[in-house]
Each structure stands twice: as structure tokens, then as C-alpha cells.
C-alpha positions as CSV (number, residue, x, y, z in Angstrom):
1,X,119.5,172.6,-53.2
2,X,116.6,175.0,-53.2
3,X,113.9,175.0,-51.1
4,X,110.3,176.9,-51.4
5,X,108.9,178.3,-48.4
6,X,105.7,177.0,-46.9
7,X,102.4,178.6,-47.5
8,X,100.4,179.1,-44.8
9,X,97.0,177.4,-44.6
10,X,93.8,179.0,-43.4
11,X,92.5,176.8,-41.0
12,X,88.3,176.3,-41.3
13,X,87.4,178.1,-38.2
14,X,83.9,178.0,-37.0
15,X,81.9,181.5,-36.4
16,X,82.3,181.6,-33.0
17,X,85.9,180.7,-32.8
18,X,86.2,183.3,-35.5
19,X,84.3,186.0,-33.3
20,X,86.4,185.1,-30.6
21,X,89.8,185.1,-32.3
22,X,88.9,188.8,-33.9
23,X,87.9,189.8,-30.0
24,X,91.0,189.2,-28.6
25,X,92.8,191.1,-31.2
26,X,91.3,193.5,-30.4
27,X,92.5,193.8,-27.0
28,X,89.2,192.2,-25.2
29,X,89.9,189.8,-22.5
30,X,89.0,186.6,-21.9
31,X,86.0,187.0,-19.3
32,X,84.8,189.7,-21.2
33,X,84.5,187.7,-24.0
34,X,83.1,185.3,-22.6
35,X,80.3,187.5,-21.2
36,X,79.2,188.6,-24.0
37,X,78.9,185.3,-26.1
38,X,77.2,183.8,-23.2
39,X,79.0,180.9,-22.7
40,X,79.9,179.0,-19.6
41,X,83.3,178.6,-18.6
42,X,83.5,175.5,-19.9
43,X,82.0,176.2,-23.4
44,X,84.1,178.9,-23.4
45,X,87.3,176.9,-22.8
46,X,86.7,174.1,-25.3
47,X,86.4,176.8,-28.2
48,X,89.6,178.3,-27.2
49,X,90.9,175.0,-27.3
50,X,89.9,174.2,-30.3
51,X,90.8,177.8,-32.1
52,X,94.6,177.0,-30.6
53,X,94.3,173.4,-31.5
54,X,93.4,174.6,-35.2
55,X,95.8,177.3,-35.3
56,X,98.8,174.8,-34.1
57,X,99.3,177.7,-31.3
58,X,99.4,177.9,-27.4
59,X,98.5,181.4,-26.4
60,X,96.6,184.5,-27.5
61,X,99.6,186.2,-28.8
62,X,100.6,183.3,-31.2
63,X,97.5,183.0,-31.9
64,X,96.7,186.7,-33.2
65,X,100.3,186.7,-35.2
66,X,99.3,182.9,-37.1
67,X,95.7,184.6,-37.6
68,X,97.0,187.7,-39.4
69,X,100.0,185.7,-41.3
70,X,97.6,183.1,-42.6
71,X,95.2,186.3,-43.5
72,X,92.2,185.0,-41.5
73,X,92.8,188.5,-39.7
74,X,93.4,191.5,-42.3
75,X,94.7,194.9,-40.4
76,X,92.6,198.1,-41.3
């Protein structure tokens, strides 16, 4: 029996989920982040939420890896 391997799906990310997702691959941390999008703690917390939630991940690290094998990140 033969089986076909999964494709990936992009997940419809909103810009600011999208800004925040390319910041921390980059390396930026949380806080700092947060800083400069201006969002409260708790704003700031519901869109990471939300980016995991849509990404099926639980942590930055999965969530850079899903992001860049779904292509929604593209290495320079």
C-alpha cells in the first residue's frame, strides 16, 4: 500500500501575527517584541496564542520550524 505524504498548509495569518512570527525568527525576544508593537501584555499574549493555535504548535521553536516548512518564512 502506498501512501502520499501530507502537504503542508499555510495557515491565513493576520499581519501582526505575521510581524511577530518573522520577529522571533529573528532572534527578538518576547518583551521586546512586544515593545515595539505596542501592545499590552495581554494583547500581546492572545496573538501568540492565536499564531500557535494556527500553526498547531506550542513554543517559538516549533513554531519558526512549521513557519519555514509550510514556506510562510523563506531563508535569505
Amino acid at each position: 500500500m502506498y501512501f502520499q505524504p501530507q502537504s503542508l498548509k499555510q495557515p491565513q495569518l493576520k499581519s501582526t501575527e505575521l510581524v511577530i512570527l518573522k520577529s522571533l525568527a529573528l532572534g527578538l525576544g518576547c518583551e521586546t517584541i512586544k515593545n515595539l508593537l505596542e501592545l499590552t501584555e495581554i494583547e500581546f499574549e492572545k496573538k501568540l496564542s492565536s499564531l500557535y493555535l494556527k500553526l498547531q504548535v506550542c513554543n517559538v521553536y516549533s513554531a519558526v520550524v512549521v513557519a519555514f516548512k509550510t514556506g510562510i518564512l523563506k531563508e535569505k
